[in-house]
Each structure stands twice: as structure tokens, then as C-alpha cells.
N, CA and C atoms as a LAMMPS dump frame, in Angstrom:
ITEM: TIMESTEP
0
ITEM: NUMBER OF ATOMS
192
ITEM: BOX BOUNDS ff ff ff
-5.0000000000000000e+02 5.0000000000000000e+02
-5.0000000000000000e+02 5.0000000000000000e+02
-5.0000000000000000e+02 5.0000000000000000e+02
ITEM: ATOMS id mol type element x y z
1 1 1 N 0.138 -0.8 21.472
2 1 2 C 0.801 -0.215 20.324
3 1 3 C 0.025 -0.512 19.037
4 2 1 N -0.417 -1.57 18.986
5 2 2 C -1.384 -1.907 17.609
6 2 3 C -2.388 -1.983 17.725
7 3 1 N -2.923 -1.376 18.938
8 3 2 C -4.944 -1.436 19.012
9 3 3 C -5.541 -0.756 18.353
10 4 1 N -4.69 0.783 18.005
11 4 2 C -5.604 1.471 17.418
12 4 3 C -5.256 1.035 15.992
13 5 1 N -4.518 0.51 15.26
14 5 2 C -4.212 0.418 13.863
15 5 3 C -5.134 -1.118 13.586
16 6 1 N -5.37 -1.809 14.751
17 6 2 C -5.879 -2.734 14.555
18 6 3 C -7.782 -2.828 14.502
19 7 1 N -8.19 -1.653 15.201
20 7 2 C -8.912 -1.374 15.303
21 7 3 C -9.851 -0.002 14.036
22 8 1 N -8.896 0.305 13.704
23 8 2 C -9.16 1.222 12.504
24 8 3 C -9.313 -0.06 10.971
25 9 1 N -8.717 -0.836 11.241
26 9 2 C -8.66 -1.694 9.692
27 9 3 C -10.246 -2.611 10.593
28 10 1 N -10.157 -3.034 11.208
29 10 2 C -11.502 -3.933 11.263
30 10 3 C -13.039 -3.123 11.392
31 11 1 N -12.436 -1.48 11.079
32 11 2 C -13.65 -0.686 11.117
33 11 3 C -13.808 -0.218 9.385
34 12 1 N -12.756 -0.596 8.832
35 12 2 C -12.652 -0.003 7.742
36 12 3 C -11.883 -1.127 6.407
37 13 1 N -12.747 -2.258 6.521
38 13 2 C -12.306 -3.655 6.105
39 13 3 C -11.832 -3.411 3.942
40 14 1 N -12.628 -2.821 3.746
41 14 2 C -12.404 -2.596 2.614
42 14 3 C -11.354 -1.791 1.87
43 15 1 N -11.272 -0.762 3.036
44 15 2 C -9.956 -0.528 2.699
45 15 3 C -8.861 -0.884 2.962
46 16 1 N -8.765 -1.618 3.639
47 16 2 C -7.417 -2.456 4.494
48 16 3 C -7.567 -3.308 3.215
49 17 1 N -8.249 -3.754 3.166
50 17 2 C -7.851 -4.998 1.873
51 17 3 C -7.554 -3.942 0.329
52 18 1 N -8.283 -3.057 0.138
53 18 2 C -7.696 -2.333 -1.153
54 18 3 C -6.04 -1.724 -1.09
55 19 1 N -5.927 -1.379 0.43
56 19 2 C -4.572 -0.973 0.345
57 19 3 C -3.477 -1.352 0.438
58 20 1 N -3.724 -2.933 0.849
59 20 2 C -2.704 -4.163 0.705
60 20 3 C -2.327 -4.415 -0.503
61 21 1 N -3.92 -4.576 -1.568
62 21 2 C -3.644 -4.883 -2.419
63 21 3 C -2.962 -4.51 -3.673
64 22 1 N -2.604 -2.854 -3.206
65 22 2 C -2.346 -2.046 -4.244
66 22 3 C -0.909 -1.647 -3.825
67 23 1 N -0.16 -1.948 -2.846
68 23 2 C 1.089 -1.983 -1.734
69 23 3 C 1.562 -2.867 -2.456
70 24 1 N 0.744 -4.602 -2.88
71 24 2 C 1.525 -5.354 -3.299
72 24 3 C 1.371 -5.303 -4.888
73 25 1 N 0.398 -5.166 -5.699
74 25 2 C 0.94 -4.718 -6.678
75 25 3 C 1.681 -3.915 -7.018
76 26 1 N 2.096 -2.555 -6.232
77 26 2 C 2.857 -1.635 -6.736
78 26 3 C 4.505 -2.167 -6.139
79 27 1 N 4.889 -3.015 -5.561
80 27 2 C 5.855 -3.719 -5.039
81 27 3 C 6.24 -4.228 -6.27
82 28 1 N 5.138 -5.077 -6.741
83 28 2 C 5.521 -6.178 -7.984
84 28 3 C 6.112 -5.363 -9.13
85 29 1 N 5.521 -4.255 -9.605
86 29 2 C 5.774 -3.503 -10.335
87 29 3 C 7.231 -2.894 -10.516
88 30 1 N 7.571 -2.523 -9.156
89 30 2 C 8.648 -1.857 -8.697
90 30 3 C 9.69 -3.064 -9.058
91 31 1 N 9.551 -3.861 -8.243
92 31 2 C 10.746 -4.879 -8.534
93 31 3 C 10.745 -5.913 -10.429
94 32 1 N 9.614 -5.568 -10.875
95 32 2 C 10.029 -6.203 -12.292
96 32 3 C 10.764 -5.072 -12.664
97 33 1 N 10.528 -3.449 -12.392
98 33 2 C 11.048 -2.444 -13.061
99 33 3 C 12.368 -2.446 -12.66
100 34 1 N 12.719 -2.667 -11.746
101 34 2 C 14.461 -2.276 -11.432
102 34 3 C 15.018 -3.764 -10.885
103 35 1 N 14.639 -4.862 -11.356
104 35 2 C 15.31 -6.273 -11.361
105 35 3 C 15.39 -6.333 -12.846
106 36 1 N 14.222 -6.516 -14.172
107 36 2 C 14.293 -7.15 -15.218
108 36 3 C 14.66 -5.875 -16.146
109 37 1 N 14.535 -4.348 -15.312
110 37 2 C 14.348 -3.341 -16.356
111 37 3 C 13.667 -2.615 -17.666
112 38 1 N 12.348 -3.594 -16.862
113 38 2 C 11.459 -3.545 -18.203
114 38 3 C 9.971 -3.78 -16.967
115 39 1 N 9.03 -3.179 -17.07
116 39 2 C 7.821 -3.485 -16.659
117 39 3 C 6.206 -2.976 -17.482
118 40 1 N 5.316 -3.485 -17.365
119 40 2 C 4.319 -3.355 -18.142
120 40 3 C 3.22 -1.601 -17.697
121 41 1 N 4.02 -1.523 -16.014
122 41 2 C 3.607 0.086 -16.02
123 41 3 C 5.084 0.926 -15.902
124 42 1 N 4.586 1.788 -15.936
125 42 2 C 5.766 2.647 -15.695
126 42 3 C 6.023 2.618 -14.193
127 43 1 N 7.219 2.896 -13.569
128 43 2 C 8.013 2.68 -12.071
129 43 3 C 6.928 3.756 -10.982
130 44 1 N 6.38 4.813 -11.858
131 44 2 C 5.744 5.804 -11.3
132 44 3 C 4.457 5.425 -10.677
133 45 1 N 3.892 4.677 -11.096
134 45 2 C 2.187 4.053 -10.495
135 45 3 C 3.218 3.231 -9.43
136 46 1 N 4.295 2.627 -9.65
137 46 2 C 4.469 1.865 -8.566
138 46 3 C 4.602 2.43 -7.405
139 47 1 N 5.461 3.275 -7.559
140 47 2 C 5.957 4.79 -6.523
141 47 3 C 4.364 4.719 -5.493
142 48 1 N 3.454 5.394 -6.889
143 48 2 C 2.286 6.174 -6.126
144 48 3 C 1.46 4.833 -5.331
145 49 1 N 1.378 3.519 -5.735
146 49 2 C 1.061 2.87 -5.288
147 49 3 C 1.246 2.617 -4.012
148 50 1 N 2.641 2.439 -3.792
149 50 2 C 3.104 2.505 -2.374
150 50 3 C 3.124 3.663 -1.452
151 51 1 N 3.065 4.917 -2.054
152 51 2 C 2.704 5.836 -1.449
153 51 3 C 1.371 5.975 -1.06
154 52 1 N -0.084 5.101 -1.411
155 52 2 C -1.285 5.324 -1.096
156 52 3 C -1.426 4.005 0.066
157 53 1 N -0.509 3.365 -0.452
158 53 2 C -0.51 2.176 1.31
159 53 3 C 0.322 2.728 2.377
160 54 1 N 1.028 3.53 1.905
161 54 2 C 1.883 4.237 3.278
162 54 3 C 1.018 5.561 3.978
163 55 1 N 0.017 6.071 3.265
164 55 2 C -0.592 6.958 3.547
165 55 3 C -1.86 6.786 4.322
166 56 1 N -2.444 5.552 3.634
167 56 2 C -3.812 4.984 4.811
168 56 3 C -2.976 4.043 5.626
169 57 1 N -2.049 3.262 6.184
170 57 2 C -1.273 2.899 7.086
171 57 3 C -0.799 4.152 7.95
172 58 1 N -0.746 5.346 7.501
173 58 2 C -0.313 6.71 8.499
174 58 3 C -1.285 6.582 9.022
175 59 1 N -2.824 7.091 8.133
176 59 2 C -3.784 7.358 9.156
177 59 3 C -4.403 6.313 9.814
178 60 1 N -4.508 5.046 9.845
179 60 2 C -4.511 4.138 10.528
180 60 3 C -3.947 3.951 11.795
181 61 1 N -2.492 4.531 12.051
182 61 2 C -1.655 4.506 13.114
183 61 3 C -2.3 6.324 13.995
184 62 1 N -2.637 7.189 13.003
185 62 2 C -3.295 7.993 13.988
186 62 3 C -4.447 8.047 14.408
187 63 1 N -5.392 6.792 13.778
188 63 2 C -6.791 7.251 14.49
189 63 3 C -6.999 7.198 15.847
190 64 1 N -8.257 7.582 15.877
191 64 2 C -8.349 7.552 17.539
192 64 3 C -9.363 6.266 17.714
């Protein structure tokens, strides 16, 4: 079940680490925005943020 997702990130190291990293900043973002109601980006980069780790995590789960 995780060979090929596991096998796509150790072929493609740089992005596995850019898209973590931008998953968890846009997390951070998200939750200062709708815990403190105030954040330094707008809620929307957070959105898209997590939408660009959910999107190379898709194709990750479909490579071959």
C-alpha cells in the first residue's frame, strides 16, 4: 500500500521535503487565522498551501 508513495518521495527528495514544508506552514497559518483571528498571511495562501501538499501527495499515491 505505501511502496509506491514511498518510492516516489525517495525518487523525488526535494520535493517531499518542499511539500511538507509548505503543508506545515500553511497549517500554522490556518490555525493562527481561525484560533487567534488574526494572522500575518491571509487564510487563502494557507488554503492553497495545503492544497499544493494534497496535490503532490495525490500524485505520489498514483505513480507508477
Amino acid at each position: 500500500m505505501f511502496k509506491k508513495p514511498i518510492r516516489y518521495w525517495s525518487e523525488h527528495i526535494i520535493l517531499s521535503n518542499l511539500s511538507h514544508a509548505v503543508g506545515g506552514f500553511g497549517a500554522a497559518i490556518l490555525l493562527q487565522y481561525y484560533l487567534e483571528g488574526s494572522a500575518f498571511l491571509s487564510a487563502i495562501v494557507g488554503w492553497l498551501a495545503l492544497g499544493f501538499t494534497l496535490i503532490t501527495h495525490f500524485f505520489a499515491w498514483i505513480s507508477k
